[in-house]
C-alpha positions in Angstrom: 0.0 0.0 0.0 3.3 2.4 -0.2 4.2 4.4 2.4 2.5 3.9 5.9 1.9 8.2 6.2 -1.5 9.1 8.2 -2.4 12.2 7.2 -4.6 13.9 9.8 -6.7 17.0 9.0 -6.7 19.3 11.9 -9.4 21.8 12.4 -9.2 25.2 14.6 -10.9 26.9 17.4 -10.1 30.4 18.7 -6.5 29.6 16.5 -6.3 26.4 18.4 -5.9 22.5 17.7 -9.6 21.4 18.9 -9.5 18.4 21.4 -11.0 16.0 18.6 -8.1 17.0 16.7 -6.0 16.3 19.2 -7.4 12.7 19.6 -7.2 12.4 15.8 -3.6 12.5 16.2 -3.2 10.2 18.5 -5.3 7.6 16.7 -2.9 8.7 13.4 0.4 8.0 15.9 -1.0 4.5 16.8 -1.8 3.4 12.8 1.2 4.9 12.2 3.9 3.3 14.2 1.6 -0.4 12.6 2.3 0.5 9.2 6.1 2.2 9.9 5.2 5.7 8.3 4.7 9.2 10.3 1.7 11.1 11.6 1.5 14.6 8.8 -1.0 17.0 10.2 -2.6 19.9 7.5 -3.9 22.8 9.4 -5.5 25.3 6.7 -7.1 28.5 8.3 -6.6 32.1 8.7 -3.5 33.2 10.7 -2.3 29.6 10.8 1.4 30.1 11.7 4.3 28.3 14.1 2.6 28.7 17.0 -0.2 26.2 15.7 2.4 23.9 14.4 4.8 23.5 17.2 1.0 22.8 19.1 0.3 19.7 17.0 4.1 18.8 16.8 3.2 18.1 21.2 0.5 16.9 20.0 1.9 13.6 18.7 1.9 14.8 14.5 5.8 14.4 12.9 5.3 16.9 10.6 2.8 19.7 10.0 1.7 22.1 6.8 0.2 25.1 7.5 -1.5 27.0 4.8 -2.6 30.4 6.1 -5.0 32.3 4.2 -8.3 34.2 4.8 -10.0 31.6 1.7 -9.9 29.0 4.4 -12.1 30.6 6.5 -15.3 29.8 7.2 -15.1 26.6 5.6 -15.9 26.0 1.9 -15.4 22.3 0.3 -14.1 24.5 -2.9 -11.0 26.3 -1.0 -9.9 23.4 1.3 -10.3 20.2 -1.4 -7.2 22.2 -3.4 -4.5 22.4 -1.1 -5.6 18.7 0.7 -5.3 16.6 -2.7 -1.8 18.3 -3.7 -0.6 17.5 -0.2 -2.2 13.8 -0.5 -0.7 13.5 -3.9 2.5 14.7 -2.3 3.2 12.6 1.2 1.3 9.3 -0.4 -0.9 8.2 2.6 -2.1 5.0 3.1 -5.0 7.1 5.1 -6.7 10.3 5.5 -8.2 10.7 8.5 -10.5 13.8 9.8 -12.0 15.2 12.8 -16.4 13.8 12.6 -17.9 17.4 12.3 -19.7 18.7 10.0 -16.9 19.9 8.3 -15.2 16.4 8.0 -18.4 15.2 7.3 -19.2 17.2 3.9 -15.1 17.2 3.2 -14.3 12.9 3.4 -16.6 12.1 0.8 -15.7 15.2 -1.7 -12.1 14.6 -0.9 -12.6 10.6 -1.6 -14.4 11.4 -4.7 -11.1 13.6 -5.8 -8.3 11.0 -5.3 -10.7 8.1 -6.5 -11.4 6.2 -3.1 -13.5 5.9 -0.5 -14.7 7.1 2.6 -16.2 5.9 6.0 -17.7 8.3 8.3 -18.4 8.2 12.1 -15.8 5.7 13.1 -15.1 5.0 16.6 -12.5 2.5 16.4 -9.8 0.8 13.8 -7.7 -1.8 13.2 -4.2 -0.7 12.8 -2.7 -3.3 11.0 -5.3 -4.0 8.5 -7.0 -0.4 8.3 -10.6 -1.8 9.4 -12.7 0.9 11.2 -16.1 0.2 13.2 -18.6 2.8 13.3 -22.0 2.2 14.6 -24.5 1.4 12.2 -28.8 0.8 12.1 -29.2 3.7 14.5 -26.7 2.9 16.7 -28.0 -0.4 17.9 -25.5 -2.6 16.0 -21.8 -1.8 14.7 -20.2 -2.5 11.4 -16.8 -2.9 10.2 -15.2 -1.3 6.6 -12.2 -1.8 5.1 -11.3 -0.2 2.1 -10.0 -1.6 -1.7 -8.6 1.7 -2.2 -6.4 3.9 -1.2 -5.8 6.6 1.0 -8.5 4.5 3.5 -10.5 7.8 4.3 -12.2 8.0 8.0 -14.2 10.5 9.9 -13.4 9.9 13.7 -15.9 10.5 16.6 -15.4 12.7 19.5 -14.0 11.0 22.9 -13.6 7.6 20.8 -10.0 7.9 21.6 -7.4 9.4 23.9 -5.1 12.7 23.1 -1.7 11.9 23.6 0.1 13.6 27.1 1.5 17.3 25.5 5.1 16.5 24.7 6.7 20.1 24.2 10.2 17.8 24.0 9.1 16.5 20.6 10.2 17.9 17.6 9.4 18.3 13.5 9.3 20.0 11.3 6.4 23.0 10.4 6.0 24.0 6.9 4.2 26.9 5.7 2.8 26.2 2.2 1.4 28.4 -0.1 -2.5 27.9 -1.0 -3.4 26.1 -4.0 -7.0 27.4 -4.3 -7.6 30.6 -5.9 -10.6 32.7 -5.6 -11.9 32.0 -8.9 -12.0 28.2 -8.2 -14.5 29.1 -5.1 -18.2 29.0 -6.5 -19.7 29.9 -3.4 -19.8 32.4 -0.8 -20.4 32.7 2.7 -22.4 36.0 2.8 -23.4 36.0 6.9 -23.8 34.0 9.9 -25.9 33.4 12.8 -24.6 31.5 15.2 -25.8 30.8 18.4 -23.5 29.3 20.6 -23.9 28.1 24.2 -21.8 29.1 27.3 -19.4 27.0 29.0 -18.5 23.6 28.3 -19.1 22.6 24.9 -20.7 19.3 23.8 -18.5 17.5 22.2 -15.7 18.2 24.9 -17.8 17.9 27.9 -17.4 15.1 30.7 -20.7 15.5 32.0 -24.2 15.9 29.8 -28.0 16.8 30.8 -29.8 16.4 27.8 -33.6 16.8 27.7 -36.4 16.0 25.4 -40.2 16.3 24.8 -40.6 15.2 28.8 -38.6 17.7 30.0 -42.1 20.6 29.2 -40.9 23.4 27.7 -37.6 26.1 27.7 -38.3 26.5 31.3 -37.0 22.5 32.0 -33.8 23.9 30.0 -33.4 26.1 32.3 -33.3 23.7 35.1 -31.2 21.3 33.1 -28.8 24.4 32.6 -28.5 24.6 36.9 -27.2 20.9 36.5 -24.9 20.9 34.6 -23.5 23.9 35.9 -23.4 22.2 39.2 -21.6 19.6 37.6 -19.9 21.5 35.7 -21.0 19.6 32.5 -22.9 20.9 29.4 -26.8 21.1 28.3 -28.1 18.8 25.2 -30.9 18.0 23.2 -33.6 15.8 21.4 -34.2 16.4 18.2 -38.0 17.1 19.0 -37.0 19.8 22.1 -34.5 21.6 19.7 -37.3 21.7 16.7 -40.1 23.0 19.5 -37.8 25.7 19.9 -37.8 25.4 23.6 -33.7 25.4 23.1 -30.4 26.5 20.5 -30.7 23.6 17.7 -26.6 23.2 18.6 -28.1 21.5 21.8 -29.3 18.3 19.4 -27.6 15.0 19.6 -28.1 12.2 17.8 -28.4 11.2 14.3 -28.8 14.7 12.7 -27.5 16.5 15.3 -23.6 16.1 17.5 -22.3 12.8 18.9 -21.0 13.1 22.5 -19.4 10.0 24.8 -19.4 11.5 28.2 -18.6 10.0 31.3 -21.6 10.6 32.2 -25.0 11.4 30.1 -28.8 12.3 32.5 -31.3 12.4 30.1 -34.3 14.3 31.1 -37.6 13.3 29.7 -35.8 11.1 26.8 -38.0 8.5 25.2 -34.5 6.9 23.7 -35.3 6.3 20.1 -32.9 5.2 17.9 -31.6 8.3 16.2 -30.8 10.1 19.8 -28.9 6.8 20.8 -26.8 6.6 18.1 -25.5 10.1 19.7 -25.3 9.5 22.6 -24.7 5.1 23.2 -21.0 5.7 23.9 -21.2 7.4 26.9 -20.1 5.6 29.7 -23.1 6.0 31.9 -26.5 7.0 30.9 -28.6 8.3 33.3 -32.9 8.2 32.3 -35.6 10.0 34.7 -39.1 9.3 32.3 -43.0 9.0 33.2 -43.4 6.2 30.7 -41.6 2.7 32.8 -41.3 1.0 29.1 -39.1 4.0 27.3 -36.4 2.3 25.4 -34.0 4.7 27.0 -34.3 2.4 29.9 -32.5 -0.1 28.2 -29.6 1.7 27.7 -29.5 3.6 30.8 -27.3 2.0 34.0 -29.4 4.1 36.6 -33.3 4.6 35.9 -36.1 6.5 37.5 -39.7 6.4 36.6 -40.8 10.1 37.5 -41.4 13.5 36.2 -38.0 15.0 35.5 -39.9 18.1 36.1 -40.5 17.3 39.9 -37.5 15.5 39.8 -34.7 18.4 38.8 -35.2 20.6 41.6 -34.6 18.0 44.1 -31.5 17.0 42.1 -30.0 20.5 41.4 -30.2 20.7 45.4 -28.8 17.2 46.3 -25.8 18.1 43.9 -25.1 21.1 45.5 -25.4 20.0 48.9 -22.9 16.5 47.9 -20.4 19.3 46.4 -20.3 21.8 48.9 
């Protein structure tokens, strides 16, 4: 399969490395070291510069390219697809792997499509050796396992599914700035505005600790309570699909199918009935959590702790308890 490069497509927040990147590169150093190659990180953005390389180099990457230019930023398929199949075409990986956001979600298929392979999205673990990722299939309730007849083997990884390497500032490699491919007349879009409503504190995808509520939890007044949780705990708020399209909360609260995929150590789920499509967001944490009226919600079967209640009665009492156990 030539060389045994991982190359790992980093993406930025507030200029840095975001923690899933960080994992990413970790899971890159471990398929890596199988197939005797190196871990190459691509950071394209706006002000991309040492700083950001040296960063991933602690991370655990070998070597990084940075392309820094304002194109890169927001994100358009049409800037980023340029300067991501010359570098492919450069270091020869045997796999391109990519942070599961949406970005790596619309990019891994394009980015497939360009260097005439294949892509599997929302993986959650691999086989080093022979490049076999599982990902969870059928809503969550069952796992698969894909292996690729092509190559670069092209993954998108989920959030928490690994561990970030310790920050090694001892490490070295080297950073190379690279000028962009794209021009501005290959981009046939453009981002014109944004709204973006993004919650305080913790976020999602990062969090240890997750109160998520649905259709039981009433109304943006339950979301409110849920908010006092998690703050207690000092955890973040999520979402059903339903409570997020009711409008009782920020549609970046939703998890599950069409919404974010979180694996916290711990995951209370407020008036959740536990359909498929929330579970397939939410069936890696470690400990689920389910307060529901109805005794026969699926969430029950996935929860380790249950209570048959109103969450709405429930919450107060809970937000107190909490508080009390932490003083």
């Amino acid at each position: 399969m030539g060389t045994g490069n991982i190359l790992a497509v980093v993406e930025l927040e507030e200029g840095a490395p975001t923690q899933l990147t960080l994992e990413l590169i970790a899971l890159a150093s471990v398929i890596a070291e199988a197939k005797g190659g190196k871990v190459i990180a691509a950071c394209l953005g706006a002000g991309v510069g040492e700083a950001v390389g040296r960063d991933l180099i602690a991370g655990g990457a070998d070597e990084v390219h940075t392309v820094d230019d304002e194109l890169f930023e927001p994100y358009q398929a049409d800037a980023w697809l340029p300067d991501l199949e010359a570098l492919s075409s450069e270091v020869g990986p045997v796999a391109i792997l990519m942070p599961h956001t949406n970005v790596g979600a619309d990019l891994a298929p394009r980015l497939a499509f360009r260097l005439g392979s294949s892509a599997a999205t929302g993986c959650v673990d691999v086989d080093a050796e022979d490049l076999c990722f599982t990902r969870p299939c059928y809503g969550g309730i069952a796992r698969e396992q894909v292996s690729f007849r092509s190559t670069p083997a092209i993954a998108t990884i989920e959030a928490k599914s690994f561990d970030a390497l310790p920050r090694d500032d001892t490490r070295s490699g080297a950073v190379i700035a690279r000028d962009a491919a794209v021009t501005p007349d290959r981009i046939r879009t453009r981002v014109v505005e944004r709204d973006t409503k993004r919650a305080a504190g913790v976020r999602l995808e990062n969090a240890n600790v997750i109160v998520a509520g649905g259709r039981g939890i009433g109304g943006p007044d339950g979301f409110a309570d849920a908010k006092e949780l998690a703050d207690v705990l000092d955890g973040a708020v999520g979402a059903s699909r339903v409570a997020c399209d009711l409008g009782w909360c920020p549609p970046g609260y939703q998890i599950g199918l069409s919404g974010k995929t979180v694996a916290p150590d711990l995951y209370i789920a407020l008036g959740i009935s536990g359909a498929g499509q929330h579970m397939a967001g939410c069936g890696n944490a470690k400990t689920i959590v389910a307060i529901n009226t109805d005794k026969d919600a699926d969430i029950f079967a996935s929860a380790r702790f249950g209570v048959v209640g109103d969450c709405r009665e429930i919450l107060p009492h809970l937000v107190e308890e909490m508080r009390s156990i932490k003083r």
